[in-house]
Structure formats: structure tokens, C-alpha cells
C-alpha positions as CSV (number, residue, x, y, z in Angstrom):
1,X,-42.7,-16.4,-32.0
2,X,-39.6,-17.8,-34.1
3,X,-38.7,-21.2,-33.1
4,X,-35.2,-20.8,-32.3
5,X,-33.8,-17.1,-30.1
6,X,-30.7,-17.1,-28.4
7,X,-31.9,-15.0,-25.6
8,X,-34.8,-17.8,-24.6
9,X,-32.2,-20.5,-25.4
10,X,-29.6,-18.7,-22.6
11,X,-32.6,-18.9,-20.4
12,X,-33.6,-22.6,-20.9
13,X,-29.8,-24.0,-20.5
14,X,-29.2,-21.2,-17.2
15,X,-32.4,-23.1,-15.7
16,X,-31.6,-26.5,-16.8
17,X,-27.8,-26.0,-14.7
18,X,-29.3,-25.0,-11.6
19,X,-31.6,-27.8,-12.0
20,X,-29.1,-30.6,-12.7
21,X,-26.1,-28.6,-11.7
22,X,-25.7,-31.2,-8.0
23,X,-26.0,-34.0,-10.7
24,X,-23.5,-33.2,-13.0
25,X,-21.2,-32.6,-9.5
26,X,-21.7,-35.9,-8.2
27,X,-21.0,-37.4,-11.3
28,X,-17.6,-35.7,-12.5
29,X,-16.9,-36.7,-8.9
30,X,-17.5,-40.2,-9.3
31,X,-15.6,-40.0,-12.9
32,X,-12.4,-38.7,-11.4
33,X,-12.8,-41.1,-8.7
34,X,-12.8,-44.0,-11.2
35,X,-10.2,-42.3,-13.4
36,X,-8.1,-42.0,-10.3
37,X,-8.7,-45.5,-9.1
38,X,-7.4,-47.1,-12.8
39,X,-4.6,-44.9,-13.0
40,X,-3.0,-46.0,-9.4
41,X,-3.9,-49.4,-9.5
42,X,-1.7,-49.8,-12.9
43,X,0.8,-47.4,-12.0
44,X,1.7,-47.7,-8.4
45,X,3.4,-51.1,-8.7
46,X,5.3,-49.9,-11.8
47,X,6.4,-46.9,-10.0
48,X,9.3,-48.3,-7.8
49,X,13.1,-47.5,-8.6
50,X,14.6,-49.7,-10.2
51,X,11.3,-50.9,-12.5
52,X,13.0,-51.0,-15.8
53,X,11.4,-48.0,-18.4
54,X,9.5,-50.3,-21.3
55,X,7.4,-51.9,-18.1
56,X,6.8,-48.5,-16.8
57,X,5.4,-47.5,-20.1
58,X,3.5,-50.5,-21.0
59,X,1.7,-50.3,-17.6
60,X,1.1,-46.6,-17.9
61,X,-0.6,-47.3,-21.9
62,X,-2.7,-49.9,-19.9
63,X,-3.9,-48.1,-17.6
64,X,-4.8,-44.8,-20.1
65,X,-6.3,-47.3,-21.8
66,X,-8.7,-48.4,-19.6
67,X,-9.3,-44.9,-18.7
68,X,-10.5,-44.3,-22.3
69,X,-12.9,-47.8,-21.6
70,X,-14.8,-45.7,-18.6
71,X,-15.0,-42.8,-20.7
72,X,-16.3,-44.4,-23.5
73,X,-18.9,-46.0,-21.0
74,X,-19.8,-43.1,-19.8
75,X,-20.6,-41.3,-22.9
76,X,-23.2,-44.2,-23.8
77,X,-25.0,-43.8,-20.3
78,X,-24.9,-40.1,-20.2
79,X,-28.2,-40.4,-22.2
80,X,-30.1,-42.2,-19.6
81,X,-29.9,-38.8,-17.7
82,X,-30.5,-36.3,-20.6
83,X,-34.3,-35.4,-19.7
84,X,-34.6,-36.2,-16.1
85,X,-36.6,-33.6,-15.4
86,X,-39.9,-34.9,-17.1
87,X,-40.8,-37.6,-14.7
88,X,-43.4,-36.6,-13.3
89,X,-46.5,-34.7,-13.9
90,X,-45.3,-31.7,-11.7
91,X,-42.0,-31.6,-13.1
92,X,-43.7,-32.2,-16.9
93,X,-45.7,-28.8,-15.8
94,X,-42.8,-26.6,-14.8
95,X,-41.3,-27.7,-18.2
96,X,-44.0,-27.0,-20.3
97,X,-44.4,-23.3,-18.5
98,X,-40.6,-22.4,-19.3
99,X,-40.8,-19.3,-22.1
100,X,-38.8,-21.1,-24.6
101,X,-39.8,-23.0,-27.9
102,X,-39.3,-27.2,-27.2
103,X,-36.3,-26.7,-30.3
104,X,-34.6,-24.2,-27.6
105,X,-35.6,-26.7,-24.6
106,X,-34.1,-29.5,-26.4
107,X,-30.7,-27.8,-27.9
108,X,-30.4,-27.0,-24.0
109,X,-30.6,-30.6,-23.2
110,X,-27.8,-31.3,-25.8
111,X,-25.8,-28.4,-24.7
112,X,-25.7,-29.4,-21.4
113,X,-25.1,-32.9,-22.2
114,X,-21.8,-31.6,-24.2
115,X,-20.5,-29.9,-21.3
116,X,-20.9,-33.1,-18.9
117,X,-19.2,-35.0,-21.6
118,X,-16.2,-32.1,-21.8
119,X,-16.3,-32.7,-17.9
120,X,-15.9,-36.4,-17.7
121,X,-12.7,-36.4,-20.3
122,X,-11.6,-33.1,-18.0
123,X,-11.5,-35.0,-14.9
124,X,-9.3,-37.8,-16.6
125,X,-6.6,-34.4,-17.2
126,X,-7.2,-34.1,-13.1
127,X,-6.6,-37.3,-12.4
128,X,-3.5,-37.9,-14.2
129,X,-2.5,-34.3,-12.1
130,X,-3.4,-35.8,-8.9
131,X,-1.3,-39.1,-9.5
132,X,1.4,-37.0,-10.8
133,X,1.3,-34.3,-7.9
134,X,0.9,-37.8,-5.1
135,X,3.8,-40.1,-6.3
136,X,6.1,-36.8,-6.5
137,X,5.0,-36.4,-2.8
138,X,5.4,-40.0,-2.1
139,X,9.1,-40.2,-3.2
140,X,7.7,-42.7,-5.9
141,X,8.7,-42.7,-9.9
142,X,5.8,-41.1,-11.7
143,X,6.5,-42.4,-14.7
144,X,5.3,-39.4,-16.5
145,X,2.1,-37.5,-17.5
146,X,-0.6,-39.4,-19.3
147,X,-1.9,-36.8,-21.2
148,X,0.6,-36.8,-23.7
149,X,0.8,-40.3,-24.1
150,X,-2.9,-40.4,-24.5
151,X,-3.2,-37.8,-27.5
152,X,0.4,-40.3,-28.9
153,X,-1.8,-43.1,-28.3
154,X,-4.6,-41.6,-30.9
155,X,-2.3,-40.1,-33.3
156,X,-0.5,-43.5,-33.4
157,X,-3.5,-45.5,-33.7
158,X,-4.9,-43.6,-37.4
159,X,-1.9,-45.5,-39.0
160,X,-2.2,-49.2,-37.5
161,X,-4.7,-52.3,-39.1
162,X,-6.7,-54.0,-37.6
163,X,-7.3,-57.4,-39.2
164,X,-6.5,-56.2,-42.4
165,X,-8.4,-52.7,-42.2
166,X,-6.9,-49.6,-41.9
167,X,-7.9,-48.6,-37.7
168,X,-9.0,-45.1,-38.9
169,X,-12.3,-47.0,-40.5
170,X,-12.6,-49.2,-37.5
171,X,-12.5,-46.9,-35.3
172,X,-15.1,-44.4,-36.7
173,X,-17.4,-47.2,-36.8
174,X,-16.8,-47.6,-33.1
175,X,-17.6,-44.5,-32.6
176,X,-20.4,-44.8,-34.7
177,X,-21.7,-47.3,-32.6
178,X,-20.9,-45.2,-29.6
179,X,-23.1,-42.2,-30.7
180,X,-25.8,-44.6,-31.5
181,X,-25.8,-46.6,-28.3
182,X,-25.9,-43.1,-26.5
183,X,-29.1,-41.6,-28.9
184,X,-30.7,-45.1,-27.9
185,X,-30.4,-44.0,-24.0
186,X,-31.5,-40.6,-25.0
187,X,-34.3,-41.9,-27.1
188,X,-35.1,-44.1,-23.8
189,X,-34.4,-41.9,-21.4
190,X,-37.6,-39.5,-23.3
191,X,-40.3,-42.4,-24.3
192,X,-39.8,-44.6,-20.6
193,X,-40.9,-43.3,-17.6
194,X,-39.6,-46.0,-15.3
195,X,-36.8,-48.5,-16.0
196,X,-35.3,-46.8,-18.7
197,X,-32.3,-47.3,-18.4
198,X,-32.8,-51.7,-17.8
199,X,-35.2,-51.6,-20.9
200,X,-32.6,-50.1,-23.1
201,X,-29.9,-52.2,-22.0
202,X,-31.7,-54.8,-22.5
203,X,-32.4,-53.7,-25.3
204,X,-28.9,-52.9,-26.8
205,X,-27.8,-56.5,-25.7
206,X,-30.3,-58.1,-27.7
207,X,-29.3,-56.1,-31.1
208,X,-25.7,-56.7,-30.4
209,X,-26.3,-60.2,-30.1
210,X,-28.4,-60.7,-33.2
211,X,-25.8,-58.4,-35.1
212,X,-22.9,-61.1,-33.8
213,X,-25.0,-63.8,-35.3
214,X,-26.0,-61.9,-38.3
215,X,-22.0,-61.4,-39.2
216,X,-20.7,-64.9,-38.3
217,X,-23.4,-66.2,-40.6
218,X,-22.8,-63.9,-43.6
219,X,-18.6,-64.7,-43.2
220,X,-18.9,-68.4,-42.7
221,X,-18.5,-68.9,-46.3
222,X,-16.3,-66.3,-46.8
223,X,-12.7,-67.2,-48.5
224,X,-9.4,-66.0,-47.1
225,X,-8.6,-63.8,-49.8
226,X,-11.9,-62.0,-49.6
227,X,-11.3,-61.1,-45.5
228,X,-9.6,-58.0,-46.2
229,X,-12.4,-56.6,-48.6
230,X,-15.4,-58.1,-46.5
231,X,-13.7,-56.7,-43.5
232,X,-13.3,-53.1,-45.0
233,X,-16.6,-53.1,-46.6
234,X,-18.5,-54.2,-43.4
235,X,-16.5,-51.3,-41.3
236,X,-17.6,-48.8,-43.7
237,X,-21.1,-50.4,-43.6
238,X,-21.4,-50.4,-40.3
239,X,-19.8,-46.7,-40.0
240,X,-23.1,-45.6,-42.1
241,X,-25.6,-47.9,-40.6
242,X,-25.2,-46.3,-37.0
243,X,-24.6,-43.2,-38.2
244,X,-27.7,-42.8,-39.7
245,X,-29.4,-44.7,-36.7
246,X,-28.1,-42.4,-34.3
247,X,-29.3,-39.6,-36.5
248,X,-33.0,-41.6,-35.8
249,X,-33.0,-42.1,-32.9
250,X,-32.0,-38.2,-32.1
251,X,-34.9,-36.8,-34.6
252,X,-37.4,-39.2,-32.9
253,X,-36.2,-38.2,-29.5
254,X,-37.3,-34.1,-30.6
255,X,-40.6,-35.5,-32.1
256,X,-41.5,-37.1,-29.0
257,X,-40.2,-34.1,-26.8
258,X,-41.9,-31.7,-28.7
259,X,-45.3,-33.6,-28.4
260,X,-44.4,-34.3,-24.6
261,X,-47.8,-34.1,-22.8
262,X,-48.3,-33.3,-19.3
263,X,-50.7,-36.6,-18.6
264,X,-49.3,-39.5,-19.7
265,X,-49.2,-43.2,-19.2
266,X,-47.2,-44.1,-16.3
267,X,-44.5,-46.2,-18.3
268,X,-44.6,-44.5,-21.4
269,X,-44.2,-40.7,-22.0
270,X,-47.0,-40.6,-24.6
């Protein structure tokens, strides 16, 4: 049998939706909710007559903002849920009988973890829809959408510094980071049976905490003029360092799925 079909992998994903399809519902629910929640809080005061425009825009930026904050949040935790259907011994079982390769069972994972993801930064478009669609009812100044100003927002940002460093290299080793907090979950979310989820936190906070101390160390001698170039060079560095972590963490998370047993300690999945 070859290791990777598209027929099995259609399958695999069709089972793993009806099997975390009432998941993924209650949790694009609770992301427009939040999304929602943000957006009126910052908006509603601004959204009197009379409320000059700057203030009105300023507020909305927050708010889309803080939006992009719960996203963000979101995409780390999403991992925490990517196999939560190997808990048990039974459910371990039912996994192990599906006719598909464990390549095809864990693309399925990933594909379906893509979609919530799409979901989540869909329900921020609905959001903004519903706050429109509800101060148009309400007689109230809208403002206007926040989609566009969103996408303004991240065109805008490629061409700003950020001490010293051109934002595009910050921000791709923020997102760096971000795909490599989110493997961690994943990574957790296959070896830990219970208390994933605290362990890996815990975790995280530890290695973000010895990377703080490790970078105030290494720049206390630093000169002024070399702030730009340490800057720079440790954005890069750090772009590359969590890139090729996350890529760890994701081939050890297949190795241990692949070699997922159906008896296994009752912490660990080994």
C-alpha cells in the first residue's frame, strides 16, 4: 500500500469532521463572540454624532487590533486540540482501525486544523458585518468596515521600523514564533495524555523567560551605534531559530503519531 492516496486521505479528513465537526462549531462560536465583544466595546462610544473622524479611526485601529491579539491567541492554542481523538484506549483503537496510512491520518489533522484557522479569521469578517449591520440599525455612526482597514493596517506595517529594524523582519519572526508556539501545543497535545495543555504552557513560559534573560544579558554591553545591527541580526536569528523549531517540533509530532500505540502510559502517549 503507497503511503500517501487521495481517495483514503478524503476518507480520513470526512471522518475526522464528523468527529470534531460540534467542536470546531462551538469554537468559531466563541471566536465571533470575542471578535464581537472587542469590536463594540471600542467602537460603540466612538460611534455618536458629533465624535470628531481621527477619534473614530483611532478607536476603530484599536479595536482591529486587538482583534488580530485573539486571533493570534488562538492560532497558538489551536494545537492543544489537534489530536483529541487519541485519549483513550478506545478512541486510540477506532484510530488505529481507520483504512488510511498514519501520513494520510496526520495530513487530515493538519488539514482540518487549516480550515479552523480559515474559520476563526472568517468569523472576525462576520463580526465586523454584524457591528456594521447593528449600529446601521441603531441610528449610530458606524464608522466604517474594518476589513479594509485591517488589510491597510498590514500593507502599511511592511514599511514602518521598529527600533531601528525594518517591521517586515520583525514581524516574520513573530510569526515565527507564532508557528512554533502552536507545533509546541501540537507536539503536546500528541505526547501528554492529561494536562497538556498546563504542561506546555508552562512550558512556553519558562523558555520565554530564559530567552528574555538570555537577550538582556548578551545586549548589556552593547554600544549605541551597534543597536541597529544587533537588533536586525537578532530578528533574522530568531526568524530562523523558530522556524526551524517549529519544523521540529512538527516532524517529531508525525514520529510519535506514527508509532502511537494503543496501550500506553496514562500521562504519556508512548
Amino acid at each position: 500500500m503507497s503511503n500517501f492516496n487521495y481517495s483514503r486521505f478524503g476518507i480520513t479528513f470526512r471522518w475526522i469532521e464528523r468527529y470534531s465537526r460540534n467542536t470546531m462549531i462551538r469554537v468559531l462560536f466563541l471566536a465571533l463572540a470575542v471578535y464581537l465583544f472587542i469590536l463594540l466595546m471600542n467602537t460603540v462610544t466612538a460611534s455618536y454624532k458629533g465624535i470628531p473622524a481621527d477619534m473614530q479611526q483611532l478607536t476603530l485601529l484599536r479595536a482591529i487590533r486587538s482583534c488580530g491579539m485573539a486571533y493570534f491567541f488562538w492560532v497558538i492554542i489551536s494545537g492543544t486540540w489537534f489530536c483529541q481523538n487519541i485519549k483513550t484506549k478506545q478512541q486510540r483503537i477506532t484510530v488505529k482501525m481507520l483504512p488510511a496510512t498514519a501520513l494520510e491520518k496526520f495530513l487530515s489533522h493538519m488539514a482540518w486544523l487549516a480550515i479552523q484557522l480559515i474559520g476563526m479569521a472568517l468569523m472576525f469578517c462576520l463580526a465586523d458585518v454584524i457591528r456594521v449591520a447593528l449600529f446601521a440599525v441603531l441610528g449610530l455612526d458606524w464608522i466604517q468596515w474594518g476589513i479594509p482597514v485591517f488589510f491597510n493596517i498590514s500593507r502599511v506595517a511592511g514599511d514602518m521600523y521598529i527600533l531601528g529594524v525594518k517591521s517586515a523582519a520583525v514581524y516574520a519572526a513573530c510569526a515565527a514564533w507564532l508557528l512554533w508556539a502552536q507545533s509546541l501545543y501540537v507536539l503536546g497535545s500528541i505526547l501528554l495524555n492529561r494536562y497538556n495543555s498546563v504542561i506546555v504552557s508552562a512550558i512556553h513560559v519558562i523558555l520565554i523567560v530564559a530567552l528574555v534573560w538570555i537577550v538582556s544579558k548578551s545586549g548589556s554591553g552593547t554600544t549605541t551605534a551597534d543597536i541597529t545591527m544587533t537588533a536586525e541580526t537578532a530578528a533574522y536569528t530568531a526568524m530562523t531559530a523558530f522556524a526551524l523549531l517549529g519544523i521540529f517540533n512538527w516532524v517529531m509530532a508525525y514520529r510519535l503519531y506514527s508509532r502511537m500505540q494503543v496501550i500506553n502510559n496514562k500521562l504519556i502517549n508512548l
